[in-house]
N, C-alpha and C positions, 0 to 999 in steps of 0.2 A: 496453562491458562486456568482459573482460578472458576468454579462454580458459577459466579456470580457475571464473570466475563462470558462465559459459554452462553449462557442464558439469554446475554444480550445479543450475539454475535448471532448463535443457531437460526432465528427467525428470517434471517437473512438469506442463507444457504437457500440454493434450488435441491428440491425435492428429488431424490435418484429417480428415474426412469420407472426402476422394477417394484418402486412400492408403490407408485403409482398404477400398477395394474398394466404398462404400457412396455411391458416385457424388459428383456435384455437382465443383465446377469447382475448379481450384488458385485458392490463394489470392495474391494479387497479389503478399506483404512476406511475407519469413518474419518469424517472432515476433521473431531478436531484435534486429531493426530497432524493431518495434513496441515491446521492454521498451525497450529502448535511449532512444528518444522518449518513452515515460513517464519513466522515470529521467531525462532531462536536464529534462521539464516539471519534475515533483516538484521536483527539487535547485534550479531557477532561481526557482523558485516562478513562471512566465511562464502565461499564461492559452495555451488550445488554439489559438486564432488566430494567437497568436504564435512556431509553432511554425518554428523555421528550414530553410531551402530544403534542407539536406540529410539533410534526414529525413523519410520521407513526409507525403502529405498529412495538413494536421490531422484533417480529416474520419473519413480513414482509421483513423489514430491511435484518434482518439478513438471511434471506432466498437469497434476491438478490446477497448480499454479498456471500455466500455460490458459489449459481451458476457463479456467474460472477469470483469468486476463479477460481473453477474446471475444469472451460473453457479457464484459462492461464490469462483471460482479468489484472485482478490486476498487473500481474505480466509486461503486456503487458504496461499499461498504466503507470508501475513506468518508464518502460525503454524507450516511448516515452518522456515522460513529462520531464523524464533527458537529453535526447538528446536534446529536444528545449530550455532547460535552458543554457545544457553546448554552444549550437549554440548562444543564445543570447549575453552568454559572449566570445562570440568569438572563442570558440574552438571547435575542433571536438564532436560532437557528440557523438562516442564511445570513451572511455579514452583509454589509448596505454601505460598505464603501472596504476600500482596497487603498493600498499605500505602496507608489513605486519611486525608489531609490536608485539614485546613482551617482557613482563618486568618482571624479577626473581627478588628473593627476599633472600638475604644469611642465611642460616638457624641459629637457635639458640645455642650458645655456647654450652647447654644440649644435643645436637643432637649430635648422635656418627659419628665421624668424618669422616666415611668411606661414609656417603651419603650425607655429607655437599657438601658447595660449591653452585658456578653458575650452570645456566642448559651447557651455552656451553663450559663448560672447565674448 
């Protein structure tokens, strides 16, 4: 992850516990070792076992991964980091319409003609 990525990304991040003054223990990795090892799983498509020697443990990894799930964060961080992309390119932030697709396929001459046909008509 590149300077300029961290910078965007870090504001994001919940605060550890212990710098907040609200006890409990530092945490072993900072986060962006931990994004860092998500982003090379993701992009490799490589399962969490597979994760290479210099990057923390998988365990680890995917521990963070886990909490930072269940907490919304991931889900948080897709739909800022879309909002500053679609803002970059000059549009709204949230999209203001959605496009859904779907594509039949005519069944086969062998298929009895009472369930042939498109889905719409």
């Amino acid at each position: 992850m590149t300077d300029a990525e961290w910078a965007v990304v870090r504001p994001l991040l919940p605060v550890p516990a212990w710098l907040q003054g609200r006890g409990g223990q530092p945490e072993g990795y900072c986060h962006r070792q931990m994004i860092d090892a998500i982003r090379y799983l993701v992009a490799g498509g490589i399962s969490w076992r597979a994760m290479p020697a210099d990057f923390p443990a998988w365990a680890r990894v995917y521990a963070f991964f886990r909490r930072w799930r269940r907490h919304g964060l991931t889900a948080e961080f897709h739909d800022r980091l879309r909002g500053r992309v679609r803002e970059h390119e000059g549009r709204l932030a949230e999209p203001s319409a959605g496009i859904i697709d779907a594509q039949s396929v005519r069944a086969a001459a062998t298929v009895p003609a009472a369930s042939r046909g498109y889905d719409g008509g």
